[in-house]
Structures are given as C-alpha cells and as structure tokens.
KOLDO-236995 format. One record per residue (C-alpha): residue in three letters; chain; y, x negated, z. Coordinates in steps of 0.05 Angstrom, whole numbers. Each point is the difference from the previous one (the first is absolute). Example, Ala and Ser with C-alpha at 12.3 -4.5 7.8 and 13.67 -1.06 7.14 Angstrom:
2
ATOM  residu  chaine  yy  xx  zz
ATOM  ALA  A  -90  -246  156
ATOM  SER  A  69  -27  -13
END
This chain:
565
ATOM  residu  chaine  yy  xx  zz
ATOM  UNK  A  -2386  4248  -142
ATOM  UNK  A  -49  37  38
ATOM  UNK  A  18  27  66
ATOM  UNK  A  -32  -34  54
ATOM  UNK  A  -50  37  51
ATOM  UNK  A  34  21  59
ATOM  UNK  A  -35  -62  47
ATOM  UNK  A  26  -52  -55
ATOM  UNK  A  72  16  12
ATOM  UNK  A  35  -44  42
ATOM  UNK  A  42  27  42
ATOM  UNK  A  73  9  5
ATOM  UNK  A  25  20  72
ATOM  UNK  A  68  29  22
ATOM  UNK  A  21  19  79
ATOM  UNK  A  63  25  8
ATOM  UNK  A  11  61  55
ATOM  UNK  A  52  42  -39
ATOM  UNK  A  -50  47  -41
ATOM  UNK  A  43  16  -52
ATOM  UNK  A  15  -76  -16
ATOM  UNK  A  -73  -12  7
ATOM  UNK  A  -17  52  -56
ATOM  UNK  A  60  -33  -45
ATOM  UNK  A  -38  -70  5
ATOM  UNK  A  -69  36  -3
ATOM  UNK  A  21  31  -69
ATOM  UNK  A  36  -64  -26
ATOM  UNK  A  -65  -48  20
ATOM  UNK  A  -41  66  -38
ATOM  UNK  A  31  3  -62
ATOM  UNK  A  8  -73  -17
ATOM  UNK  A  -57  -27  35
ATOM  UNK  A  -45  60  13
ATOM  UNK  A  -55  -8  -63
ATOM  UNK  A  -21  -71  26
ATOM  UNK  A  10  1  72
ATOM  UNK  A  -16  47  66
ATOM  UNK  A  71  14  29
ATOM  UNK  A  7  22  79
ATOM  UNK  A  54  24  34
ATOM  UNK  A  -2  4  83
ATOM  UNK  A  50  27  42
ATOM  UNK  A  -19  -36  66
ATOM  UNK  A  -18  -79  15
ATOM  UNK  A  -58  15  24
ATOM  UNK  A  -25  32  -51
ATOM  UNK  A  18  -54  -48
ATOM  UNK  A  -40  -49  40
ATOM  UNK  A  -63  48  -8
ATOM  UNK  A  9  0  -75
ATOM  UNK  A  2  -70  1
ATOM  UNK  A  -59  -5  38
ATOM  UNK  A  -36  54  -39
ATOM  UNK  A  12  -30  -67
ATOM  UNK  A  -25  -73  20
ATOM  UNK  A  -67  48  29
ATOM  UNK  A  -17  28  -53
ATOM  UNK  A  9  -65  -43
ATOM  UNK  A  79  7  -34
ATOM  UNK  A  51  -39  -6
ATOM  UNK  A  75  15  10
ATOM  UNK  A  47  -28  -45
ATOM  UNK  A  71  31  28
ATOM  UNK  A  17  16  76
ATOM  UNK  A  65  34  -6
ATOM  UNK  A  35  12  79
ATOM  UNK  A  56  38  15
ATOM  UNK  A  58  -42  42
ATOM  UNK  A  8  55  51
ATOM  UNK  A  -65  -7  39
ATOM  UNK  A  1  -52  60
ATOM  UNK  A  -5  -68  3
ATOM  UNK  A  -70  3  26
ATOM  UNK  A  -20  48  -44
ATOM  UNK  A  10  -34  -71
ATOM  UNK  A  -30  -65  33
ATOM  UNK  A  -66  49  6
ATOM  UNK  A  5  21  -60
ATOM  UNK  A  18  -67  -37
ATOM  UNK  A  -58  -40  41
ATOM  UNK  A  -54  44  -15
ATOM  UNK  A  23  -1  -75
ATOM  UNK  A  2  -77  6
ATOM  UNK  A  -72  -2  41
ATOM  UNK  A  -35  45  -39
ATOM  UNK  A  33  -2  -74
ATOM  UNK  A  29  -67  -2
ATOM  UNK  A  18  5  -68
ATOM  UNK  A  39  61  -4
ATOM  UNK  A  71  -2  -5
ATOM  UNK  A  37  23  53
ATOM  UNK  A  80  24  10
ATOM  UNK  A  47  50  40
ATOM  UNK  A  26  59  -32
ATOM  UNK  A  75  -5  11
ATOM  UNK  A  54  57  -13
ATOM  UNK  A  52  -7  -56
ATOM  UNK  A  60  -25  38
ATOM  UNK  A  -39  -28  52
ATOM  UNK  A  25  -76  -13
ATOM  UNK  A  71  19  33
ATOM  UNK  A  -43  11  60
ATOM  UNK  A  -9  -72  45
ATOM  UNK  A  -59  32  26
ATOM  UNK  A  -35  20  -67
ATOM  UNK  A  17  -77  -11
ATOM  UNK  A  -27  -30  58
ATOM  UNK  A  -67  41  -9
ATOM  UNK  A  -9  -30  -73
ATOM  UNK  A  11  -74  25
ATOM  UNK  A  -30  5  57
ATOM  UNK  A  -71  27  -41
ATOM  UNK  A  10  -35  -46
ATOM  UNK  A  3  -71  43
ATOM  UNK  A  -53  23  36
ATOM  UNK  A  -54  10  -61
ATOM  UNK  A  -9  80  8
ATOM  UNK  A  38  18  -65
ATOM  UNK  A  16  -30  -72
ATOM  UNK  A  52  29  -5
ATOM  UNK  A  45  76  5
ATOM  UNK  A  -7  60  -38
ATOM  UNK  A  60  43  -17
ATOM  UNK  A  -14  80  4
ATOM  UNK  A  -12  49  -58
ATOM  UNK  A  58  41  -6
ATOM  UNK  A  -9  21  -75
ATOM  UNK  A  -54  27  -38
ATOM  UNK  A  -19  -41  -32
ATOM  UNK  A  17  -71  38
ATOM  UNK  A  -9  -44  -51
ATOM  UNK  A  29  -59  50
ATOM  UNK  A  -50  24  52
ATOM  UNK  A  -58  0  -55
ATOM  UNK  A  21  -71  -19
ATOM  UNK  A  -2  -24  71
ATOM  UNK  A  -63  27  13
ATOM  UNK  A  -24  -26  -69
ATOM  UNK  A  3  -83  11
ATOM  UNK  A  -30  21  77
ATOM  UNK  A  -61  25  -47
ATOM  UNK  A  0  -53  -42
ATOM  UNK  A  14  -56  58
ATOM  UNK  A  -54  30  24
ATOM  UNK  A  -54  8  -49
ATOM  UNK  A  5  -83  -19
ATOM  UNK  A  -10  -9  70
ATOM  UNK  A  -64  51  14
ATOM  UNK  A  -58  -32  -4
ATOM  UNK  A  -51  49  -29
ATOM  UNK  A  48  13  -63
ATOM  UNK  A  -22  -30  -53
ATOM  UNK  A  53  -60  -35
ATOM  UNK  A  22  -26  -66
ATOM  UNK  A  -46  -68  21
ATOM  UNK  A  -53  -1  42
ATOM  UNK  A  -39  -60  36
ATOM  UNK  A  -61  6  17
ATOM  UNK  A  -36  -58  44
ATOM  UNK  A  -29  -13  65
ATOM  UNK  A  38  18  63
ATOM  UNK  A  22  -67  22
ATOM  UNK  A  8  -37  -67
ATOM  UNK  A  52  -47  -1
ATOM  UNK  A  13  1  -80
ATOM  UNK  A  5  78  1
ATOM  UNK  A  57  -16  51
ATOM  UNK  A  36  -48  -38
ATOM  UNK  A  -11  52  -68
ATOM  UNK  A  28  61  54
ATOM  UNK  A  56  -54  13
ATOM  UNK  A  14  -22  -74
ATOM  UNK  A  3  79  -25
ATOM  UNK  A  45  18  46
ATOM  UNK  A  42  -53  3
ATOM  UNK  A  4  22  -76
ATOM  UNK  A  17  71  11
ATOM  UNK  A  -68  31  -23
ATOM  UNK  A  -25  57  33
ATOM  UNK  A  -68  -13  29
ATOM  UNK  A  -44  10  39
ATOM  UNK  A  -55  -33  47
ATOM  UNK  A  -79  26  2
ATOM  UNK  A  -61  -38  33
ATOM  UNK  A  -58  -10  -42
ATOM  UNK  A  -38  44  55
ATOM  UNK  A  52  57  0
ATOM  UNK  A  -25  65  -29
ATOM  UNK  A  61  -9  -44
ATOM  UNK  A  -15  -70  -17
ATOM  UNK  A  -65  19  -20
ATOM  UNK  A  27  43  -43
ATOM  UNK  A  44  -49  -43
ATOM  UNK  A  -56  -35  -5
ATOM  UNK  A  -52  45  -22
ATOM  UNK  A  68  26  -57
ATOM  UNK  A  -7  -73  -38
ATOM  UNK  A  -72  -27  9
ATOM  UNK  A  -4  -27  64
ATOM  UNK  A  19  -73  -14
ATOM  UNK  A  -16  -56  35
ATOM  UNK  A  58  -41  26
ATOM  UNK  A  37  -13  72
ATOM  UNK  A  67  43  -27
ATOM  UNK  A  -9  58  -49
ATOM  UNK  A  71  15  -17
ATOM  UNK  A  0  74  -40
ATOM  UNK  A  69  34  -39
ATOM  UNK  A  -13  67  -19
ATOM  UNK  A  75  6  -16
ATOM  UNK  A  3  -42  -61
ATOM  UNK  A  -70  23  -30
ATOM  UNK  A  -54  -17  56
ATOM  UNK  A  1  -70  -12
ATOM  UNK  A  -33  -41  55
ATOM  UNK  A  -1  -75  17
ATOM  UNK  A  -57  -40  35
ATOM  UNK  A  23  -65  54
ATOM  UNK  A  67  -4  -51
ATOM  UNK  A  48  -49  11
ATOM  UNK  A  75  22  19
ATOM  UNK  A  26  -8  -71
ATOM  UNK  A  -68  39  -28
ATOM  UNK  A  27  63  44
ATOM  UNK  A  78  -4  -22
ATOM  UNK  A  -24  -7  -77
ATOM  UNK  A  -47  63  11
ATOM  UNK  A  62  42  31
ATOM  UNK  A  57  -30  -47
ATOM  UNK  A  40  -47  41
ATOM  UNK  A  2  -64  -47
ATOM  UNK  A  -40  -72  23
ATOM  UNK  A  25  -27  -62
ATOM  UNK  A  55  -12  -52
ATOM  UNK  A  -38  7  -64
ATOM  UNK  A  34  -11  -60
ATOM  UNK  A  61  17  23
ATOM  UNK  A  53  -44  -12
ATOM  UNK  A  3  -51  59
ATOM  UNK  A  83  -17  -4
ATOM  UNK  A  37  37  45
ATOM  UNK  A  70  9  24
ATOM  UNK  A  -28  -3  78
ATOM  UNK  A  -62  -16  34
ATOM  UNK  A  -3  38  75
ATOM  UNK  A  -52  -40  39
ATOM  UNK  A  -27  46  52
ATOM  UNK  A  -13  84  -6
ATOM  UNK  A  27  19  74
ATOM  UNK  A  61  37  17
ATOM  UNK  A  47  -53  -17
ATOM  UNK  A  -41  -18  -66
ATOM  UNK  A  5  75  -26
ATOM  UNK  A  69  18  17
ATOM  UNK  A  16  -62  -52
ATOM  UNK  A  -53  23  -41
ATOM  UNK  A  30  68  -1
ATOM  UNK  A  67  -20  -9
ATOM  UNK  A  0  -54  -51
ATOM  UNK  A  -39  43  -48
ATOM  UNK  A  39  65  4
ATOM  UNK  A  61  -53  -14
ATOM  UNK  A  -36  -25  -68
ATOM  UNK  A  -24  -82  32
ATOM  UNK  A  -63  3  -30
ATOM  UNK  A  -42  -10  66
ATOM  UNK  A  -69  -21  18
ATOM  UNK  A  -34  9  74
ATOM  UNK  A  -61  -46  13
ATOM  UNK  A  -36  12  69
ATOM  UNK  A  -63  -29  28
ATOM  UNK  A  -22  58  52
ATOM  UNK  A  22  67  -5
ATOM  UNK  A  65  29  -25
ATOM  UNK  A  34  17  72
ATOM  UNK  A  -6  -70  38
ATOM  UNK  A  -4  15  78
ATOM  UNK  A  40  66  0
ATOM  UNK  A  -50  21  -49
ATOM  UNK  A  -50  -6  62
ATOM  UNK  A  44  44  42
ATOM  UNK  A  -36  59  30
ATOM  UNK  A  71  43  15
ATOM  UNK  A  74  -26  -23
ATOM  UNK  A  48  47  38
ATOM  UNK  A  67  -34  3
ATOM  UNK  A  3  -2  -87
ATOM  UNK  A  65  37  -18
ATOM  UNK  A  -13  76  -32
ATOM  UNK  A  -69  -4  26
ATOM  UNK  A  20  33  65
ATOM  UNK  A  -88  19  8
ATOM  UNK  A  -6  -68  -13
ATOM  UNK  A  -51  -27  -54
ATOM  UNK  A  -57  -51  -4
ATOM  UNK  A  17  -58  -25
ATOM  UNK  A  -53  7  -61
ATOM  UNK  A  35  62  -23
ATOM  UNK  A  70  -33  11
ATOM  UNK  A  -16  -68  -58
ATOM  UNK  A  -39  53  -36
ATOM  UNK  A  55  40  -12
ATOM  UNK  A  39  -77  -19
ATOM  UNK  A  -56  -9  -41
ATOM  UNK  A  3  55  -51
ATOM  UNK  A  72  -1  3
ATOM  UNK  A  3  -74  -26
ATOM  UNK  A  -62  14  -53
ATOM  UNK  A  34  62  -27
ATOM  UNK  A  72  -46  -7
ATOM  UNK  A  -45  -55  -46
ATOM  UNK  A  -23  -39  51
ATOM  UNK  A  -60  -36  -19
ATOM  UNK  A  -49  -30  69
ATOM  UNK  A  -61  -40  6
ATOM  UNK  A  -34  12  71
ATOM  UNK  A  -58  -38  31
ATOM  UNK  A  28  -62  -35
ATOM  UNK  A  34  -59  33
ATOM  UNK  A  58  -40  -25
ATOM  UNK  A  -24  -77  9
ATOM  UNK  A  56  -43  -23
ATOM  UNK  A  69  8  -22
ATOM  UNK  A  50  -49  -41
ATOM  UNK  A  62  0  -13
ATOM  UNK  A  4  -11  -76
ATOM  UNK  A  58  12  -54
ATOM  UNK  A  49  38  30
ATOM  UNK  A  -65  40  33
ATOM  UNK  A  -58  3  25
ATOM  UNK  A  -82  -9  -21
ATOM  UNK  A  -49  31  62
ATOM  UNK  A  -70  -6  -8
ATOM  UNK  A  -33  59  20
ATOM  UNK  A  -77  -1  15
ATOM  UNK  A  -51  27  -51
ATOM  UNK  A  62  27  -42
ATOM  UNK  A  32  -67  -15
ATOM  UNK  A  77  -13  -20
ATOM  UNK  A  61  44  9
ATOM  UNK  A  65  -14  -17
ATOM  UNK  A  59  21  43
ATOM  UNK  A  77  -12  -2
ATOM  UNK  A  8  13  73
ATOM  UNK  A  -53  12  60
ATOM  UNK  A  11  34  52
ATOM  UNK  A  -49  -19  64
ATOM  UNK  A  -29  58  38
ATOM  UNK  A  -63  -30  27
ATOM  UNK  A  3  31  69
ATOM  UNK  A  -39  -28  58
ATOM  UNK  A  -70  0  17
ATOM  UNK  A  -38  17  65
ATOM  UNK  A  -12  -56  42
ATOM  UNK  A  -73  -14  32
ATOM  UNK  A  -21  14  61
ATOM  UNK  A  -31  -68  6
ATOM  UNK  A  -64  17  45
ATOM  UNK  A  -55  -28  -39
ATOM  UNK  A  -52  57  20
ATOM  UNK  A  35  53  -30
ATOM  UNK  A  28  -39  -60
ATOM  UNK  A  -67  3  -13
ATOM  UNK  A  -1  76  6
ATOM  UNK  A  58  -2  -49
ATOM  UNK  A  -16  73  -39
ATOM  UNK  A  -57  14  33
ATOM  UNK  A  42  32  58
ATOM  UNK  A  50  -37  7
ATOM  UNK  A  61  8  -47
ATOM  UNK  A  64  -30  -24
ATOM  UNK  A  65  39  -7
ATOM  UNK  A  -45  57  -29
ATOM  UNK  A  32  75  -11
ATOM  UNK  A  -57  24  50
ATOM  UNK  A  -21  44  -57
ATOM  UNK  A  -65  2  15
ATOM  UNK  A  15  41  65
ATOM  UNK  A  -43  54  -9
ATOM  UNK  A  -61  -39  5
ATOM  UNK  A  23  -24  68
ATOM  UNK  A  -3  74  22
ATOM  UNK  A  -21  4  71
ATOM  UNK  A  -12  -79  10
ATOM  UNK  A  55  -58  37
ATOM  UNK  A  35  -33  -35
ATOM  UNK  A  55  -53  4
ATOM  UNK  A  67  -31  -26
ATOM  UNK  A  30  -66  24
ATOM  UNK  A  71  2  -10
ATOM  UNK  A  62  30  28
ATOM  UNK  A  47  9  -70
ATOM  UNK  A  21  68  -35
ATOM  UNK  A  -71  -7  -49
ATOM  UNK  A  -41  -12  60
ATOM  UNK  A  37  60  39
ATOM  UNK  A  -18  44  -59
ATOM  UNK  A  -74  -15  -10
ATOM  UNK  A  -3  15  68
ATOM  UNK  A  24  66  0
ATOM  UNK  A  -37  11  -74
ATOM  UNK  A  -67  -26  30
ATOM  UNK  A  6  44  65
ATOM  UNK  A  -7  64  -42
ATOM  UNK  A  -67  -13  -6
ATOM  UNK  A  -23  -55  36
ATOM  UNK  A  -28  14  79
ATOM  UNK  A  37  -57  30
ATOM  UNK  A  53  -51  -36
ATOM  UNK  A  14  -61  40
ATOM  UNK  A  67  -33  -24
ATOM  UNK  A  9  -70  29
ATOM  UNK  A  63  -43  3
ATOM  UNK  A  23  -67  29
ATOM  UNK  A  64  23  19
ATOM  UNK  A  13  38  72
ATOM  UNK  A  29  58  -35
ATOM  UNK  A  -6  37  -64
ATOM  UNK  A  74  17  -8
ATOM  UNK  A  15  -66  -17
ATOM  UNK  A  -23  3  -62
ATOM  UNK  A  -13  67  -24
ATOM  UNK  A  44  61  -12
ATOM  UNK  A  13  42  54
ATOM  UNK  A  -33  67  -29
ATOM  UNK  A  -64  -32  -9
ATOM  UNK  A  1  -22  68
ATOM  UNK  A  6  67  18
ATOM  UNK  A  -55  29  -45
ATOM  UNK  A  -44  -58  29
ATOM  UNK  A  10  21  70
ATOM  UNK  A  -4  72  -9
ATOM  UNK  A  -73  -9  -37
ATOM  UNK  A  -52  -11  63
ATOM  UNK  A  -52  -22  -46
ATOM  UNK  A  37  -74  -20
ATOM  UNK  A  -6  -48  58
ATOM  UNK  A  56  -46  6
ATOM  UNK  A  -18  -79  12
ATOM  UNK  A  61  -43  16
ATOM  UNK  A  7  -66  28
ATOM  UNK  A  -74  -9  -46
ATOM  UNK  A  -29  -41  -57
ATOM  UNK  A  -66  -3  -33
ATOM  UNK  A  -35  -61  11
ATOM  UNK  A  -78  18  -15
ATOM  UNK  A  -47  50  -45
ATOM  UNK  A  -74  17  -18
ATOM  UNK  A  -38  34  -49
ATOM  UNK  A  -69  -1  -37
ATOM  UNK  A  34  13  -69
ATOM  UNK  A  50  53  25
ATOM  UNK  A  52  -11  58
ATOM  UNK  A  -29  26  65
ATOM  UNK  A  46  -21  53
ATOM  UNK  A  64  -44  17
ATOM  UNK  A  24  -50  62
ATOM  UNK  A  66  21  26
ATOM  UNK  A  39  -52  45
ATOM  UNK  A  52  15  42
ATOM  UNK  A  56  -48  -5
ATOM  UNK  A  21  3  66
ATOM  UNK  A  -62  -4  38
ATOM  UNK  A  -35  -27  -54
ATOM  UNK  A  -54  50  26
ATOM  UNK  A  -48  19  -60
ATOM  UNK  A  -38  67  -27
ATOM  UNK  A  -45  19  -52
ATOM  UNK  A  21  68  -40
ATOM  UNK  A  -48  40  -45
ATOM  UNK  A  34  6  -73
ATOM  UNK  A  -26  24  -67
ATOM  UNK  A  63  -29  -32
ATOM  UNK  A  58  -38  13
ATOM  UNK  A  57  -7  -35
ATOM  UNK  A  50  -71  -2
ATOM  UNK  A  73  16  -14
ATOM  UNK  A  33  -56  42
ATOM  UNK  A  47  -23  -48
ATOM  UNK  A  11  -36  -68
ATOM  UNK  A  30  -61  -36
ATOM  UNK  A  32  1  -73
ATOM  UNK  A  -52  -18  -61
ATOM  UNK  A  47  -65  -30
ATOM  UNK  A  -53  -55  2
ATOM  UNK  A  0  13  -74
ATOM  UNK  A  69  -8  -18
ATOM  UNK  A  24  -71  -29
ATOM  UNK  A  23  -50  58
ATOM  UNK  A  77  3  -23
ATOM  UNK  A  3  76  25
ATOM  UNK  A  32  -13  68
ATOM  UNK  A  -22  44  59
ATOM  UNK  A  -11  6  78
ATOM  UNK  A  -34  -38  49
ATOM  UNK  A  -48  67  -3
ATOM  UNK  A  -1  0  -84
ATOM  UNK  A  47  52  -4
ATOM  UNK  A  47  -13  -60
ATOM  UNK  A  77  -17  5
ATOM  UNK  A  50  42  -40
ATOM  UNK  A  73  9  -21
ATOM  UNK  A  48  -39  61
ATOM  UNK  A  -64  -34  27
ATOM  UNK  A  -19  -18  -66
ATOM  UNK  A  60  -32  -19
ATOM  UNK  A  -6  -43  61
ATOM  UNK  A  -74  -32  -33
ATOM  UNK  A  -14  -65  -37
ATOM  UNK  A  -25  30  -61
ATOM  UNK  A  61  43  -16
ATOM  UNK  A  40  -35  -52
ATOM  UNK  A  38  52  -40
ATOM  UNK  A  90  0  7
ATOM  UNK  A  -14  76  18
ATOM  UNK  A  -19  31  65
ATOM  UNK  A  -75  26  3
ATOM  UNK  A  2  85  -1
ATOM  UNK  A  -11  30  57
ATOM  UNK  A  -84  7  -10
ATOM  UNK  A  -11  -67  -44
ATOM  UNK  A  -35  -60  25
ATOM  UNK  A  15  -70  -3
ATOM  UNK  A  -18  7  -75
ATOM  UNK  A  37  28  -49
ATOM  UNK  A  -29  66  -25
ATOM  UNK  A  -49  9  52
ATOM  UNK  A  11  57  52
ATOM  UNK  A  -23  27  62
ATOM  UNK  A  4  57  31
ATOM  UNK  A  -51  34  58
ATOM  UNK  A  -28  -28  61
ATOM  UNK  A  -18  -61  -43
ATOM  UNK  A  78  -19  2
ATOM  UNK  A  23  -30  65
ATOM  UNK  A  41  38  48
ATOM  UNK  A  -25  57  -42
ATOM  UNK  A  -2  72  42
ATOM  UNK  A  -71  14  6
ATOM  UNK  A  18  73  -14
ATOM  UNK  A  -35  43  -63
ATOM  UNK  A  63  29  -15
ATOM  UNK  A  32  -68  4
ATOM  UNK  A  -52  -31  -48
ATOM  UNK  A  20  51  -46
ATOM  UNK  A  71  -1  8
ATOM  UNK  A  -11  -74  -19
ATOM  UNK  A  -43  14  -56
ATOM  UNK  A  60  43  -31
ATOM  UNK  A  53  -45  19
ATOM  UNK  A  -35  -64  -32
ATOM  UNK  A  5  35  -72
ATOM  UNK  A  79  1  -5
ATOM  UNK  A  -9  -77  20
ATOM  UNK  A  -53  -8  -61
ATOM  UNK  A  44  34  -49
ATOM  UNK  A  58  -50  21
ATOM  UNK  A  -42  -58  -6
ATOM  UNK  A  -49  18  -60
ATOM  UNK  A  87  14  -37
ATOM  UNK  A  26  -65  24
ATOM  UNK  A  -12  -71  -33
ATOM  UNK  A  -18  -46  61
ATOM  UNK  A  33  -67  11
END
C-alpha cells in the first residue's frame, strides 16, 4: 500500500505533560500506526487545542484524541469540546496510568467523561515496547472511526439526492444488516464520482459495492440488495423440514438461532425487515455485558448473525411469515414469495413495531423527513441542519446524542415532565452535558408542513396548551411499540396489548389442554415458544432477549424428546 501524502494522513493526537511518557506513546502510535496516519504529541492543553484547530484549517480530520488524566477538569473539557466541535468523528479517550483503577479519583474522572459525552472510553499507558494491548486499543478507535468518517470511502455506497426518503430507508436497511456503508449526495464531488465510475445511471437510488466486484444496483428493492451482498431472501432448494422455525431475527431470535444450531436442532430463521429488529436500530448499546465501550446495536446481531450462519443456521430475511398451523405433531407456516416450511417447534420472536405518530400532515411526510424507529444512519447528511426526535426511551436518547455529532441543533421532545423516567441515567447525563440538543418536556407534536420534504413542525405545550412552529430537516418517531401477533392463529392466547402468554400464565388459558405444565417460554400451544419483548411480562432488556433466546433451546430439546399427551 502506498504511503499516503503527508496532508492525507489523518491525524492521531496525544497530550500528556510528562515528556518522557509522551515520547513512549509518540513511538508506540509511530510504529504501528505511523505509515497511514500523521501522529502528534503536545505537552500542554493549549497546544492541543491549536492542533485541533490547525488540522480542521487546513482541511484534516482527526481520528484519535488521546488526553492525559492529570490535566484539570477544565482543561480536558477544552480539549474534548474542540475535538467534538471541530472533528466530530474522531474518537476520543483519557490516557490513564497502569494501576490507576485503585485510584477513586482516576475512577470518577472516567465516569464522569464518559457520562458526560467527552470520551469513548480510557486508554491504559505504554509501558512496554512494544504495547501490543495499547496498539490494540488504539486499533478498533481507528477502525470505529474510519466506518464512521464520512469522506472514507465504504464497502456500499448510496448515492441519491440529499433528502431522498428511499436512500434513507436503504441507509436504514444496510445498517440494520451490519453492512458497512456509506451515504453520498448525487451533487457531492464524491457522489459524482460513483457515478461517473459505472455510467451515470438514471434512477432515484444508485446503490454501488465495490467490495464484492463493483456491482451496482439501480431503485432495488430490499431483498435485490441482501441477494447482491449474500444475506439469503430465499430458501432455494434447500430442504424446507426443519427441526425449528425461529420467527423473528432480533436479539431474542438469534440467541435461539445461535444456540439451537451449535446444539445440532436443525434451525431455520425467517424475518421480514432486517436481521437485528429494534436493537438493530440502536445508535450506541452501553450497558451489554463485555462490551464495557459499548457497541451499536447493528454490530451487536451482526456478530449473532454470523455466529448462527457459521453453526448451520439457515435464514430468509425480507420475507414475512403469513400463517401458521398446527399440523401432525408440528407445524406448516406459509412464508411469502418462498412458500411452505415445515417445523417441529416455533419459537415466536416477532418483536414490536413503532407506533405512529398519528398527525396526518406528517404521516404524509412519512420518509420524506419524517422517520420511523430509523438507526439515524443517514446522520451525516444532516450535518449542520435541526433536526428532531420525539420520544423519551433509551433508542430515542441515543439518536439524540448520535445525531448531535453532526447535526447544528437536535430538538428531542417528550410527553413526560422528565426524562429520567424513562431513560437511563447516563444518557440523561450525556443529554444534558451536550448544549446543542434542546430538551422539550411536558410537549407533543400535533402539526407539520412541507412541499415534498419536511420543513417545519407544531409543538404544543401540554400544560398551557400554548403552540410553536420549529424549523426541522428531519424528525425522527420513537414513541413506543406494540408486538407484531395479528398474524398468529386466534387459539394463541395473549394480552389485552397482543403480547403473548407463557409458561404459569399460559397454563391459566383456554386453549391449553395438555396433563403437563407449559415450559417456562411456551404459549398456550404446545410447541410454540416465545421469548423477547414479544412474550408478556418479558424484560425489555437486549441482554434479556438473549438470555431468553438461549434459555428457550434447553426447553426445545425437552419438548422436540418427549411424546406429548
């Protein structure tokens, strides 16, 4: 690979004030990162401010702020916010001493920063040569943050017109699927570019892969882009009886998926969006045991994904399972354009979808500004615009803190009087510490224009029922979601809200008719499971959905080895 010019090299910044430790992390950044990037080392906060500053003059980018713990409160926050201002995709942490975590202190500084939004994360010190720890650190900060920067250039790339509501939903439905992408207007110099490399089609969305040969799609549909990258729309020839059909790819759907086939059930996953569900549209997952940097929730069910494909599991995405029977000793589904599968047990993953915002203005802005549940993917072409998100979850707590890295102004507006009652406390924090999101409680949308393209929003006040317009390129719905079981047969008993009844509460329901107790995850039929926010009283938890999804399969292989009676 040819060695960059010296302008091309992003850079890698380090401030520490002992000289000698500065030199050590100097030399490690050099010798493992030297040939592709520009690596700085600055022994005062001011002077890592002016780097900062100098490198977004000249046209750079940073792509690691490094600070040392021992400078003052108000002197990382300089450092941190001009990093975040000026270079908001770099990644940024504090360079901590080995031993340092028996210090409260050290401790306090971490949580604090990181609660706050200045840091990612903490950096342990070089004290070997070579630090192959400190070199890995540094290595998934580099790559975190080259799939974020927007000038690098991405396994998929969609090209289309600024506002275009299909290139959003595409943006969404890649990386929902894990697939590194990236966004470029048809007017961008870059866009322009893409173009020019394949003919200049005609077409609203010009979807290009140079990864996988330079293949390139015109206006596809969903299932035409998973077939061009290798995620399966279809079954084939394969053999369509199978030991256990998993309705639903989310968290809850692959930990089954995951489990069952590493335990020989011969399993099939059938999902009608995107493998991932709504975590899958999660901008930041923090609280995810091992993942103490926390992950996005695309990269958390992609990892699920190819852990359950490389275990046998076979999966058909962008296809919906219309009807299930219950039918000698199994069960038949009917799954669009694919046809009939087989299963001895089901297990129901299904998951919840977003609920409308009901005001019929902006429905009919619906992807043409205004979107549902969506990963905010498409941030970068928000850069320097307003933008909103009506909700006050975790999902609508972390778009807002993904969109304000580039957006000028996110507005985030809830019905409740206070955030806290609903979202975690350390995105509360991060919320307030970021000036740039604007806080509506005691607020609901009740009105919206646009000529083609959302242009503004009517806030009301629910106390004073006082009323304000708000300029917005895009707003974002995340206020809630009920369970997708309208399809299920009649006998499956569930909530008042459609969420489905399992083990005790099953037992309890008309349609249960078996001398044995239900297991702990099966519905009021025999052989069909639940697990996920789809099952009621479920913990609407990632980690629980898994932990569900793993727990179901010892319940399977019981049932699947028992006669029933």
């Amino acid at each position: 690979m040819a060695v960059a010019e010296w302008g091309d090299r992003p850079l890698l910044l380090a401030v520490d004030a002992d000289a000698r430790q500065l030199g050590r992390i100097e030399g490690e950044l050099q010798r493992a990162f030297g040939a592709d990037f520009r690596v700085r080392g600055e022994l005062l906060p001011e002077d890592g401010v002016r780097t900062l500053q100098g490198a977004k003059d000249r046209g750079e980018r940073a792509a690691v702020v490094l600070v040392d713990e021992s400078f003052s409160d108000d002197a990382r926050a300089k450092i941190f916010e001009t990093a975040r201002s000026l270079h908001p995709n770099a990644k940024r942490a504090l360079l901590v001493a080995w031993g340092a975590w028996a210090h409260p202190e050290s401790a306090q500084k971490i949580l604090r920063s990181m609660a706050v939004g200045d840091i990612s994360y903490y950096v342990l010190k070089p004290w070997i040569t070579p630090d192959e720890l400190f070199h890995r650190v540094i290595a998934e900060f580099v790559m975190e943050w080259s799939r974020s920067e927007p000038t690098n250039m991405r396994e998929v790339v969609v090209v289309a017109a600024q506002h275009s509501g299909r290139a959003y939903a595409v943006s969404d439905l890649l990386s929902r699927n894990g697939i590194p992408h990236t966004f470029r207007s048809r007017t961008s110099e870059l866009g322009q570019k893409v173009l020019e490399e394949i003919g200049h089609p005609k077409g609203e969305v010009t979807v290009w892969m140079p990864a996988i040969g330079g293949t390139h799609l015109i206006d596809p549909t969903d299932a035409e882009i998973l077939e061009a990258w290798g995620i399966p729309t279809t079954l084939a020839d394969v053999d369509r009886n199978f030991d256990l059909l998993v309705v639903g790819a989310g968290p809850a759907g692959l930990g089954t998926a995951v489990y069952a086939s590493s335990e020989g059930i011969r399993t099939v996953i059938v999902e009608r969006e995107a493998i991932g569900g709504q975590a899958g549209s999660s901008s930041l997952i923090r609280n995810y045991l091992g993942f103490s940097r926390g992950l996005s929730g695309a990269e958390l069910v992609q990892r699920g994904y190819q852990q359950a494909w490389v275990f046998g599991a076979r999966f058909v995405v962008t296809r919906e399972v219309e009807g299930l029977t219950p039918q000698g000793g199994g069960f038949l589904a009917q799954v669009g354009d694919v046809g009939e599968v087989r299963a001895r047990a089901v297990v129901i993953s299904t998951g919840v979808s977003y609920r409308r915002i009901g005001v019929p203005s902006l429905e009919e802005l619906s992807g043409q500004g205004v979107y549902y549940g969506s990963s905010v993917s498409a941030a970068q072409a928000l850069t320097g615009l307003r933008a909103g998100i009506v909700g006050a979850g975790n999902s609508a707590g972390q778009a807002a803190l993904h969109l304000a890295r580039y957006c000028a102004t996110v507005d985030l507006i809830a019905r409740g009087s206070k955030l806290s009652d609903s979202m975690s406390a350390y995105l509360v924090d991060a919320i307030s510490a970021l000036p740039m999101i604007k806080v509506h409680v005691n607020t609901e949308v009740v009105g919206g224009h646009g000529d083609g393209q959302l242009e503004w929003i009517t806030l009301r006040d629910r106390r004073s029922g006082q009323e304000q317009h708000l300029p917005l390129a895009s707003l974002f719905v995340m206020i809630g979601a009920r369970p997708r079981t309208d399809w299920l047969p009649a006998e499956v008993d569930r909530d008042s809200y459609g969420f489905l009844y399992t083990g005790a509460e099953a037992a309890a329901c008309p349609s249960w008719n078996l001398a044995r107790s239900p297991h702990p995850h099966e519905t009021s039929i025999p052989g069909l499971f639940a697990v996920g926010d789809v099952r009621s009283g479920s913990v609407k938890r990632v980690a629980s959905a898994v932990g569900e999804g793993s727990v179901v399969v010892s319940e399977i292989h019981q049932f699947l080895a028992t006669p029933q009676s």
